[in-house]
C-alpha positions as CSV (number, residue, x, y, z in Angstrom):
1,X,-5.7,-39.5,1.8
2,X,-2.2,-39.3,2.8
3,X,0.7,-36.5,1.7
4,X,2.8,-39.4,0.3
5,X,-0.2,-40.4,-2.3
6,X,-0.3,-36.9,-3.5
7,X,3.4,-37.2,-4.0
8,X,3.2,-39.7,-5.8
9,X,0.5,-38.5,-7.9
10,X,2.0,-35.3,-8.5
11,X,5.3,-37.0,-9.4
12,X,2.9,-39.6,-12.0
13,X,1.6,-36.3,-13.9
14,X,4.9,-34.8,-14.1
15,X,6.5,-37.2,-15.9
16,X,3.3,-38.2,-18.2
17,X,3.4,-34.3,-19.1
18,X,6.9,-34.5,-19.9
19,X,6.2,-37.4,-22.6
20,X,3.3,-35.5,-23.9
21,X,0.6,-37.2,-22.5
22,X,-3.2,-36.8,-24.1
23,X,-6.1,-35.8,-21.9
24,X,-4.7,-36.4,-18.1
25,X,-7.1,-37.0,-15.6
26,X,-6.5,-37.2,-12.1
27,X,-9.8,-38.8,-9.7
28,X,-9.9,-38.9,-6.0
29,X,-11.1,-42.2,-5.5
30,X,-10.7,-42.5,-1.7
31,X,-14.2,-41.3,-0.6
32,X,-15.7,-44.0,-2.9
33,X,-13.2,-46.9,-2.8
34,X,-10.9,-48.4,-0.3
35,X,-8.4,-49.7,-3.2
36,X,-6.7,-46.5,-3.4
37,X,-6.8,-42.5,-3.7
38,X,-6.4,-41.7,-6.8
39,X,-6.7,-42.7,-10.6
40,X,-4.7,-41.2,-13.1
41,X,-6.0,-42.0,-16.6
42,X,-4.0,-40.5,-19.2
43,X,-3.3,-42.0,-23.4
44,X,-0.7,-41.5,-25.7
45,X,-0.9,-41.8,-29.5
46,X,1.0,-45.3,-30.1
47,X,2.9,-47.8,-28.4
48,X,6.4,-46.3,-27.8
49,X,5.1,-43.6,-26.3
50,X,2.3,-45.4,-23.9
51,X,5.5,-47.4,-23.2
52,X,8.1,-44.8,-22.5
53,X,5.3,-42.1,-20.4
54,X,5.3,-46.1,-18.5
55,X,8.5,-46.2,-18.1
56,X,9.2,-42.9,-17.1
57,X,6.5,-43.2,-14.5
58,X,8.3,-46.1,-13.0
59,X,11.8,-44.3,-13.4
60,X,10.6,-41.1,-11.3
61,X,8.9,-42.8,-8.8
62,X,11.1,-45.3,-8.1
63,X,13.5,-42.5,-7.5
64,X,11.5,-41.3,-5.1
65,X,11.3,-44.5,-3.5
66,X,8.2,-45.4,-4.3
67,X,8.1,-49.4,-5.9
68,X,4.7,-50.9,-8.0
69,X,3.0,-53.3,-6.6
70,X,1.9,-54.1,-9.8
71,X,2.2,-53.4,-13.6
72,X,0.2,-54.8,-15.9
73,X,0.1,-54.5,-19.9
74,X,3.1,-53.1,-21.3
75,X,4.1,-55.7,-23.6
76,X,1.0,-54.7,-25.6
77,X,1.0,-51.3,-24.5
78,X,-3.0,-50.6,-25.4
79,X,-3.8,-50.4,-21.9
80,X,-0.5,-50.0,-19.2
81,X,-2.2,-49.6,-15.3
82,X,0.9,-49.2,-13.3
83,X,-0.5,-50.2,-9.3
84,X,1.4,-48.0,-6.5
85,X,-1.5,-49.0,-4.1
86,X,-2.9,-45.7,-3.3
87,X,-2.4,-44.4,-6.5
88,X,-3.4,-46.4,-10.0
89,X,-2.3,-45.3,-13.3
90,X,-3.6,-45.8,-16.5
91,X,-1.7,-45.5,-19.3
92,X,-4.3,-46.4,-22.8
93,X,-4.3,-46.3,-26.7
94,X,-7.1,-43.6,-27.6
95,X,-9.5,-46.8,-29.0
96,X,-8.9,-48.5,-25.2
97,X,-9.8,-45.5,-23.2
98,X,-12.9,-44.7,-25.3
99,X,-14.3,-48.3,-24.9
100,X,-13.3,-49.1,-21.2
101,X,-14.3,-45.3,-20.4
102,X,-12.4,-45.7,-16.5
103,X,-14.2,-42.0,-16.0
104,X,-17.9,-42.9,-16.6
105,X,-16.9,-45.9,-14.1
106,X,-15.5,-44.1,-11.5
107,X,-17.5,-40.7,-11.5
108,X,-18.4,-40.9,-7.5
109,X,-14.8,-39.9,-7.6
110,X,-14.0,-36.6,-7.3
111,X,-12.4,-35.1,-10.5
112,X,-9.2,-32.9,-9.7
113,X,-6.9,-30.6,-12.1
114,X,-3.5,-32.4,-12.4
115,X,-1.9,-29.1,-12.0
116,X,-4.0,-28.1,-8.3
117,X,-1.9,-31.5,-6.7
C-alpha cells in the first residue's frame, strides 16, 4: 500500500464528510485483492447529494492530481463507484447499500476508522 493511496483516500473522506455523508467506511483491501487498497463505501439520503459528495470527490482529487480511471453511475445516482485504481469509492442510496452489502463482501479486508488515515 502506497502513501499516494492513503492520500487519496484521506482526500475521498474529506470531501464526503464535508457533504454529509452517512455511515463512511473505509476497508483495506490490499492484503485480499490485487484490484486496489482500499474501498470507501459511504451513502447519502437522495440523488443531489450522492451526486454532489461525487462530484466533490472528483473536484478534490483531481486537484490533487489524481484523475478516475473510471466512474460509473451517476446519471442514476443509486449507486456512484468512482475507480482511482488503488482506491474505489462507493457512493449508494440507503436501499442500494443494504441490498449489495459491499462490507459482508469484502470482510477479509481490513476495516479502518476514516479519521486514523
Amino acid at each position: 500500500m502506497s502513501e499516494q493511496s492513503k492520500e487519496m483516500a484521506r482526500i475521498a473522506v474529506n470531501c464526503l464528510e464535508d457533504k454529509k455523508a452517512v455511515n463512511i467506511q473505509v476497508i483495506d483491501i490490499s492484503g485480499v485483492s490485487v484490484i486496489g487498497d482500499y474501498f470507501i463505501i459511504a451513502n447519502g439520503s437522495n440523488r443531489n447529494q450522492i451526486q454532489a459528495m461525487a462530484d466533490h470527490v472528483e473536484e478534490e482529487l483531481g486537484r490533487a492530481g489524481f484523475e478516475p480511471k473510471n466512474i460509473e453511475g451517476y446519471n442514476k445516482a443509486n449507486w456512484v463507484l468512482l475507480d482511482y485504481r488503488d482506491v474505489i469509492i462507493h457512493i449508494f442510496d440507503p436501499e442500494s447499500r443494504s441490498y449489495y452489502d459491499l462490507e459482508r463482501i469484502w470482510r477479509d479486508g481490513v476495516s479502518i476508522e476514516p479519521d486514523s488515515l
